[in-house]
C-alpha positions as CSV (number, residue, x, y, z in Angstrom):
1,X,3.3,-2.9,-1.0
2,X,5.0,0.2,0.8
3,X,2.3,2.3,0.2
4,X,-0.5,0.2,1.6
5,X,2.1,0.1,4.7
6,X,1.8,4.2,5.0
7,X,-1.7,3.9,4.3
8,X,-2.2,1.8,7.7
9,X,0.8,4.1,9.5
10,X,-1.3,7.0,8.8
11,X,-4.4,5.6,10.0
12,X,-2.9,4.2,13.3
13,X,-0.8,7.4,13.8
14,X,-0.7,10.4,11.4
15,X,2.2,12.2,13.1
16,X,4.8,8.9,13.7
17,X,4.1,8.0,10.0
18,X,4.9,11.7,8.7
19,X,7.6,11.9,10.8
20,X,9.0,8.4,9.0
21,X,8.2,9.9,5.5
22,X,10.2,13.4,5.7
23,X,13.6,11.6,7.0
24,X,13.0,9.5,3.4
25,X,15.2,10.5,0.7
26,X,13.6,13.7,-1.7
27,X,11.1,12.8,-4.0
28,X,9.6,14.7,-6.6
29,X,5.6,15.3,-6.1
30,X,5.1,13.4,-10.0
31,X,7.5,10.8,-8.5
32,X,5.8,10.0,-5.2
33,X,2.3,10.6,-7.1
34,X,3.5,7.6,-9.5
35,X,4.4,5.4,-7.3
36,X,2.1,5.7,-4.5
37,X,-1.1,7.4,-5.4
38,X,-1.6,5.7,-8.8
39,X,-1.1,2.6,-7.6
40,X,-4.4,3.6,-4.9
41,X,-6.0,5.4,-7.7
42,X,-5.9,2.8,-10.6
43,X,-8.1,0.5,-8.2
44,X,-10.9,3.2,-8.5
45,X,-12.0,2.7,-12.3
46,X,-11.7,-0.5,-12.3
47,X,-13.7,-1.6,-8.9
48,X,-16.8,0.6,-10.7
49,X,-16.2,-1.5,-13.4
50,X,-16.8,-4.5,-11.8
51,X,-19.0,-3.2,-9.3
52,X,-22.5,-6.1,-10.0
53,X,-25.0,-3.8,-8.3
54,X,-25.5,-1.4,-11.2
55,X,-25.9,-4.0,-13.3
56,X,-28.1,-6.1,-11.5
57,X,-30.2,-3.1,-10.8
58,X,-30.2,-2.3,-14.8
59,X,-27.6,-0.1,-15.3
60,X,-27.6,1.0,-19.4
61,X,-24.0,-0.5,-20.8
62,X,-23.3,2.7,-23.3
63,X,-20.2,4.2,-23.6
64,X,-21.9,7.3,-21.8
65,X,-22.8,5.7,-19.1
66,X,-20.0,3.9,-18.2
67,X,-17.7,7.0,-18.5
68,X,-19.9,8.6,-15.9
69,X,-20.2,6.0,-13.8
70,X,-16.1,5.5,-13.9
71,X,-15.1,9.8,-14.2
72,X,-16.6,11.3,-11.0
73,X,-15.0,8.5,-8.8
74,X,-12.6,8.6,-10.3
75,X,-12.1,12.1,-10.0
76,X,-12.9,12.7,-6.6
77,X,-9.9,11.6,-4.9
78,X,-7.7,13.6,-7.3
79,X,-9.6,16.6,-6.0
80,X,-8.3,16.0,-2.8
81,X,-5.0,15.1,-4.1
82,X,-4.5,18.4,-5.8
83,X,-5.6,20.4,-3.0
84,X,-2.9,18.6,-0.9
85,X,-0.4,19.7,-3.8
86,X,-1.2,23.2,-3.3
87,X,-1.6,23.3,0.4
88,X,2.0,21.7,0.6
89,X,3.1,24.9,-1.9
90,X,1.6,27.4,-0.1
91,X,3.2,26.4,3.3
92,X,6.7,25.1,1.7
93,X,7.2,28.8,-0.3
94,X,6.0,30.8,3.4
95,X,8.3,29.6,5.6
96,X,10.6,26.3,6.4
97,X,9.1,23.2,8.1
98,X,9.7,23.1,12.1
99,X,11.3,20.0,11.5
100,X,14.6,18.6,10.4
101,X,14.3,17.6,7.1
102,X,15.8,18.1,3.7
103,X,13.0,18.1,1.4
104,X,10.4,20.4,2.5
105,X,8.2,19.6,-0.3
106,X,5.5,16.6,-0.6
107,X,4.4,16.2,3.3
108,X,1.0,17.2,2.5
109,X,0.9,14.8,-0.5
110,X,1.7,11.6,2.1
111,X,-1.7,13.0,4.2
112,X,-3.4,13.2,1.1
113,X,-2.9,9.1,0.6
114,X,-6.4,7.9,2.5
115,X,-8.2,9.8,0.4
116,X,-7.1,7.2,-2.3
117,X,-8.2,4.4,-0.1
118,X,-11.9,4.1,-0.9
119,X,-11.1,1.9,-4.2
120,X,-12.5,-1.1,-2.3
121,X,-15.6,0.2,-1.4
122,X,-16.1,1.3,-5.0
123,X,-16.3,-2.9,-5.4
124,X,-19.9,-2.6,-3.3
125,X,-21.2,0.1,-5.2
126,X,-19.8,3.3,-7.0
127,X,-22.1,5.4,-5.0
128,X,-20.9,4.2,-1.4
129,X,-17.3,4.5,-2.7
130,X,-17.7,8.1,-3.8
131,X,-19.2,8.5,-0.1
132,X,-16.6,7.0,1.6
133,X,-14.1,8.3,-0.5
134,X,-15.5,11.7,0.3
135,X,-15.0,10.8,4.0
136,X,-11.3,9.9,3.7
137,X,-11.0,12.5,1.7
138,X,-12.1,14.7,5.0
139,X,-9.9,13.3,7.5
140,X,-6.7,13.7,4.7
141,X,-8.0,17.2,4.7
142,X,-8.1,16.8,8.6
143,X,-4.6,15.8,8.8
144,X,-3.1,18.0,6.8
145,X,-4.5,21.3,8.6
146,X,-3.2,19.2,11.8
147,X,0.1,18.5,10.5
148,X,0.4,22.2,9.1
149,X,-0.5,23.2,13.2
150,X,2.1,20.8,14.3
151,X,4.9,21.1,11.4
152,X,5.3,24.1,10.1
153,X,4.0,25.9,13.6
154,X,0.9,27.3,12.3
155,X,-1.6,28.8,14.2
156,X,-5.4,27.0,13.9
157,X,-6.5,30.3,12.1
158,X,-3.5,30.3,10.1
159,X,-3.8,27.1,8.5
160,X,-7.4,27.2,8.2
161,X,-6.7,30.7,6.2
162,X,-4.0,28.5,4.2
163,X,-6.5,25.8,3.0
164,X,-9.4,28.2,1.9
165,X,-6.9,29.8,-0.4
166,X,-5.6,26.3,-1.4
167,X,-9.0,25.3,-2.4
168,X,-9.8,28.9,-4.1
169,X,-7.0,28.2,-6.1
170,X,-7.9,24.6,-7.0
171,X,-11.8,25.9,-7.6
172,X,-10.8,29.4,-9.8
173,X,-10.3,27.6,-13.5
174,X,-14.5,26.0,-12.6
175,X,-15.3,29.1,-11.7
176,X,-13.6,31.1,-14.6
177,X,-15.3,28.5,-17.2
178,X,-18.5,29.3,-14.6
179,X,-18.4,32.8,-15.2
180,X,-17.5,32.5,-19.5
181,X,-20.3,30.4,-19.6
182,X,-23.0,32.8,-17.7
183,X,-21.7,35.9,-19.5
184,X,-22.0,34.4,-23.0
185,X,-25.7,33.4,-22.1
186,X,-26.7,36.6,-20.9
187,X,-25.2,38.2,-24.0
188,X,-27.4,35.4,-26.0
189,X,-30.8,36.6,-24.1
190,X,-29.9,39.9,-24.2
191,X,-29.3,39.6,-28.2
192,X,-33.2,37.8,-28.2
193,X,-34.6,40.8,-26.0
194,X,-33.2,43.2,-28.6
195,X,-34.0,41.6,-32.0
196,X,-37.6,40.9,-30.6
197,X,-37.5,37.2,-31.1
């Protein structure tokens, strides 16, 4: 499979392999996500599923607890997938890439792939998946602040400035229900303090 061939390009070397990827004809980002990132991601659910640890350790088979034990893998990597997304908007709408290429768009998603390559360990157990998971999904991070340095000549600062806002952005609709949530249960106490109950 060609994306288990970037995967290893970008773990041998980041740069060489994103080089490769933004001389490949345009792409849409639900395009390249389709065919590249599900393919990664699909793996996830599934290696919980069949993970035998839980089970052997007597793991409760309920719907409930099987959702849980398959959701937060499986959303993790998507985390990391959709800061990538926005990262790659924020830079592509500022200013051009440095190099050559005719689709500025989707270079970030490509850095974002290891992040999708935990499924395996997910096979041992969910939990060491999430963790290494969450590791890939720190040197994706990685590459991508190094590629916005190198690409689109950013300064350290700069990128780093970029990223915080990326993951502001990603963060604001948890922290918007966060805040709903905290007003509506002060209003509730408040309501108790004032009718005496």
């Amino acid at each position: 499979m060609a994306v288990l061939a970037d995967l290893r390009s970008i773990f041998v070397d980041w740069r060489a392999a994103l080089d490769s990827f933004l001389s490949r004809p345009p792409a849409s980002a639900r395009t390249y996500f389709l065919s590249n990132h599900l393919l990664l991601w699909i793996h996830i659910p599934l290696f919980c599923l069949l993970s035998p640890l839980p089970w052997i350790s007597g793991a409760k088979f309920s719907i409930a607890a099987v959702a849980g034990r398959l959701l937060l893998p499986a959303l993790l990597p998507l985390f990391f997938f959709a800061f990538a997304f926005v990262f790659d908007r924020l830079l592509a709408y500022e200013k051009p890439p440095a190099i050559d290429s005719s689709r500025p768009f989707n270079g970030m998603l490509f850095c974002a792939l290891p992040a999708f390559a935990g499924g395996l360990f997910h096979l041992v157990h969910p939990l060491f998946g999430m963790i290494m998971t969450g590791l890939f999904g720190a040197y994706a991070v990685l590459i991508c602040l190094r590629a916005a340095v190198s690409v689109w000549e950013l300064s350290v600062p700069q990128a780093m400035l970029r990223a915080v806002a990326a993951f502001t952005i990603i963060l604001l609709p948890a922290l918007a229900v966060s805040a709903v949530f905290h007003i509506v249960m002060t209003f509730r106490v408040l309501t108790q303090v004032l009718s005496g109950s």
